[in-house]
C-alpha positions as CSV (number, residue, x, y, z in Angstrom):
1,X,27.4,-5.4,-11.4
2,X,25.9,-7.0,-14.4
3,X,22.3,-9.1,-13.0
4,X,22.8,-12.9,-13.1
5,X,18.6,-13.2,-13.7
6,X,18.0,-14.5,-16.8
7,X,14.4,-15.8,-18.6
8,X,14.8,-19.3,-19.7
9,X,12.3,-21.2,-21.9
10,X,12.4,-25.1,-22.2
11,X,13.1,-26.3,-25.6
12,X,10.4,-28.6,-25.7
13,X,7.6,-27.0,-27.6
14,X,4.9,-29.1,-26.0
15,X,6.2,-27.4,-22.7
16,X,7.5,-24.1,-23.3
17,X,7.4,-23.4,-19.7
18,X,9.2,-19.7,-19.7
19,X,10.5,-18.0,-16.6
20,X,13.4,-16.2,-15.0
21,X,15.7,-17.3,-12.8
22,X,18.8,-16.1,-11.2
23,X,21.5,-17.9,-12.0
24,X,24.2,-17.0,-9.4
25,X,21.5,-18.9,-7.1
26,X,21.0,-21.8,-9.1
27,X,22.1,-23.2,-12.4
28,X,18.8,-24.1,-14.1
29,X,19.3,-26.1,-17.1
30,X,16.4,-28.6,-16.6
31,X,13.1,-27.6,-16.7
32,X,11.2,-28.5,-14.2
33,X,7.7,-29.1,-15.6
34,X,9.0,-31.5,-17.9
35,X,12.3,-32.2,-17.3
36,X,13.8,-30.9,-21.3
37,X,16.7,-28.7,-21.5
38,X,16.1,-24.6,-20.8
39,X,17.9,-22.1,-23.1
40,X,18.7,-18.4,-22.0
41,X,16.1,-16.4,-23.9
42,X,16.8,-12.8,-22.4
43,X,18.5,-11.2,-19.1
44,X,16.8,-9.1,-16.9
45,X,16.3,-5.9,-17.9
46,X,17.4,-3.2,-15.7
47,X,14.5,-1.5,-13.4
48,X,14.9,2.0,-13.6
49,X,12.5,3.9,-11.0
50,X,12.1,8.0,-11.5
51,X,11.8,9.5,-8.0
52,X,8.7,11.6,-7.0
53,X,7.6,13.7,-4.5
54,X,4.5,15.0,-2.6
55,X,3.3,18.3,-3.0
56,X,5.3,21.2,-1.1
57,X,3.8,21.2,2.4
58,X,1.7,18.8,2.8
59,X,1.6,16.1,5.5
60,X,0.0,12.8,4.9
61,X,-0.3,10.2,7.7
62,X,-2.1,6.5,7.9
63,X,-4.4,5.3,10.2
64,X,-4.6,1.8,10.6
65,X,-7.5,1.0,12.9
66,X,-7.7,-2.9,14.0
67,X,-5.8,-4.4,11.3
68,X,-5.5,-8.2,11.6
69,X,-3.3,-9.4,8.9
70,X,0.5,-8.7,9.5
71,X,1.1,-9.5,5.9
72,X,-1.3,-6.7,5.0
73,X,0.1,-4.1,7.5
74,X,3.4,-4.9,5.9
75,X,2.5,-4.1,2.5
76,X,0.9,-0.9,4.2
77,X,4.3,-0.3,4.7
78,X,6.1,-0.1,1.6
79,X,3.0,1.7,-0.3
80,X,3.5,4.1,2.3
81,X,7.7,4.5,2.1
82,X,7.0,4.5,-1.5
83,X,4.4,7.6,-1.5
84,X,6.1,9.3,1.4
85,X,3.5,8.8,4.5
86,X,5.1,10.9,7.7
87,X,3.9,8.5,9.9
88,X,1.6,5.4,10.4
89,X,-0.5,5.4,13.6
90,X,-0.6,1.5,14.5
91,X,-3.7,1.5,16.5
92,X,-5.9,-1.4,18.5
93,X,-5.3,-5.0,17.5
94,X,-2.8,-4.3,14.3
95,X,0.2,-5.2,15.1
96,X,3.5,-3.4,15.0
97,X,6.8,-4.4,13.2
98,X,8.9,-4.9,16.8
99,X,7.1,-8.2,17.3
100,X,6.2,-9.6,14.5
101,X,8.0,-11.0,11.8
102,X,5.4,-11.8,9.3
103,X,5.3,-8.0,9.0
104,X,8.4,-7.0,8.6
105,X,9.1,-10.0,6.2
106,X,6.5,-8.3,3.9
107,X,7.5,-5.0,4.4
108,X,11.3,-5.7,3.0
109,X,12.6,-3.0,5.4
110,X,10.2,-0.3,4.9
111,X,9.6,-0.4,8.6
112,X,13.1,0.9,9.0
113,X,12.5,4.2,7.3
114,X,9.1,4.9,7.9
115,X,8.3,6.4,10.8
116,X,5.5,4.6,13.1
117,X,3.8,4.2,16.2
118,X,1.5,2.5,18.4
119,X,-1.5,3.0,20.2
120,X,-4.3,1.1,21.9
121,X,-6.9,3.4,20.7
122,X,-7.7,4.8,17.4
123,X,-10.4,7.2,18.9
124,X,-7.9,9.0,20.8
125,X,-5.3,9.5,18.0
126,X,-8.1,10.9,15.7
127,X,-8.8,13.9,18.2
128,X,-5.6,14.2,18.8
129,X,-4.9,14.6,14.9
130,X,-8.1,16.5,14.7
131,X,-7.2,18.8,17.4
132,X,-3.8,19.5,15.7
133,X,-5.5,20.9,12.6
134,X,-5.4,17.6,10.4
135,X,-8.1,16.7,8.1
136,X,-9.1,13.1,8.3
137,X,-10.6,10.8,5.6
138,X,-11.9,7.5,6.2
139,X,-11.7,4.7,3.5
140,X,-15.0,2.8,4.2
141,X,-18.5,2.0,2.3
142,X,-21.4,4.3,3.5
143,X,-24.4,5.6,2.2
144,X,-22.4,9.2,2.9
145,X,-19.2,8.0,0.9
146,X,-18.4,10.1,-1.9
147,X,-16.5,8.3,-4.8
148,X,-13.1,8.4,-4.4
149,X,-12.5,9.3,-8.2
150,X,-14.9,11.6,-8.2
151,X,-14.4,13.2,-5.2
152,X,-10.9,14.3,-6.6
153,X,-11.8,17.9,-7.7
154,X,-10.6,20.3,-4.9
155,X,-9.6,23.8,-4.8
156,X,-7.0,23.5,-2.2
157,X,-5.4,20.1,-0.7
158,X,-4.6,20.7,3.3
159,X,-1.7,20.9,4.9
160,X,-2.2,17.4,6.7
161,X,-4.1,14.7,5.7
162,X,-4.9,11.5,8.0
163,X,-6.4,8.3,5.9
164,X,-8.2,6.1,7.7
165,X,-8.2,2.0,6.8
166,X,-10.2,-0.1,9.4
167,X,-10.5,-3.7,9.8
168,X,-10.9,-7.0,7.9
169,X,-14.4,-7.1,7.9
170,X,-15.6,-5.0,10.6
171,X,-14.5,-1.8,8.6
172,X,-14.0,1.6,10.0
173,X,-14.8,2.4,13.7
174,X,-18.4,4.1,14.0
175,X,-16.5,6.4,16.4
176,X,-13.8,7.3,13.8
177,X,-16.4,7.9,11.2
178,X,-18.6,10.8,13.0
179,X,-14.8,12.4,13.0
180,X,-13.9,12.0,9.6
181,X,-14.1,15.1,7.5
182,X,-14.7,13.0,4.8
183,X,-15.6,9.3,4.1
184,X,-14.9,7.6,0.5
185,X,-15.9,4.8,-1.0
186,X,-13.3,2.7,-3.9
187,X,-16.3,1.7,-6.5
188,X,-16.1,-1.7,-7.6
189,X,-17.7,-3.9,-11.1
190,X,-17.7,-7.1,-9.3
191,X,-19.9,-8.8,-6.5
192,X,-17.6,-8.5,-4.1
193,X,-18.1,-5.4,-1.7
194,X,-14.4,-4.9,-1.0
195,X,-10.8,-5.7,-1.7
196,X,-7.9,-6.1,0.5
197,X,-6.8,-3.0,2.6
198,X,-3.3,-3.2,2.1
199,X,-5.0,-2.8,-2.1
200,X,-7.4,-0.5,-1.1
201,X,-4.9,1.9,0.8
202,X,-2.8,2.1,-1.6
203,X,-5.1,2.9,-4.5
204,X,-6.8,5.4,-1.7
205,X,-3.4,7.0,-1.3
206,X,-2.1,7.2,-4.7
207,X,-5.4,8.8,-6.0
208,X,-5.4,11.7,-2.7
209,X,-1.8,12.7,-4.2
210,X,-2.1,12.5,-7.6
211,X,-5.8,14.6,-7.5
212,X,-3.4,17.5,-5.5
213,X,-0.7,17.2,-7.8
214,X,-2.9,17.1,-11.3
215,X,-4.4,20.3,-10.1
216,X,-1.3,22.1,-9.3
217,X,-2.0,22.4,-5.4
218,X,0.9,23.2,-2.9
């Protein structure tokens, strides 16, 4: 069916005002910065997304260590249905999609399909990852981090990989960090020392699978 969204642009040049709107929702001929007529100027165009795929064999799971933000641990969400995550370990304070719907209003339904659970201690899912042969890297500033970037250049990517995101602004748990295989850092221009986790894991996430990818691993 043909999309009813539409740019329109208000005919007053002073104004201008251009933006889309869909028109099965509403009919839009005002505009409503400055009240002038809109014209049509172009319909949506048609998103077109080319599936992709991790490599062959490996297993890639989040961590999400005292998250507060349910907004934030939706958006966790879709990154992670649209990289393929296996699972998300919801662990301590963050909260889960089952009762609460700021999450799942962020998430648009990627709590349905990926696969989750919950847990009171982030500790004890870390060994328990550990002891099942998984390597985990933590996301968090320390004097030990390597660059994410430039940390990229392995020789083999493992068969399961467990990324680590702590909380807003207590970081990383000091116990989950002296059982982290490796610790990265996101480097960063500005005065700020971080960004937002839901940001940071995804451009964590996306730069793990496209170093294993790049380089032809699995």
């Amino acid at each position: 069916m043909a999309s009813k969204t539409f740019f329109l642009e208000c005919t007053n040049p002073d104004c201008a005002f251009r933006f889309p709107l869909d028109l099965s929702d509403f009919e839009g001929k005002i505009c409503p910065r400055c009240g002038a007529d809109l014209r049509k100027v172009a319909p949506q165009i048609g998103q077109w997304q080319p599936k992709w795929n991790l490599p062959a064999g490996i297993d890639l799971f989040g961590v999400l260590d005292n998250i507060r933000s349910a907004q934030n641990v939706g958006s966790i969400f879709r990154t992670s249905e649209a990289v393929g995550i296996s699972h998300l370990y919801l662990c301590g304070l963050t909260p889960s999609p089952g009762v609460n719907n700021a999450l799942v209003k962020s998430a648009l339904g990627a709590e349905e399909r990926v696969a989750w659970s919950a847990h009171t201690n982030a500790v004890h899912v870390i060994n328990q990852l550990k002891s099942e042969g998984g390597q985990i890297i933590a996301l968090e500033c320390t004097p030990e981090a390597e660059n994410l970037f430039s940390s990229l250049k392995v020789t083999k990517a493992p068969d399961k990989v467990a990324l680590v995101v702590g909380n807003e602004p207590a970081g990383v748990d000091p116990g989950i960090l002296m059982l982290a295989d490796r610790t990265l850092y996101i480097p960063m221009a500005g005065q700020k020392t971080s960004i937002n986790v839901a940001v940071a894991f995804g451009v964590a996430v996306y730069g793990l699978m496209s170093s294993w990818s790049l380089f032809g691993l699995k």
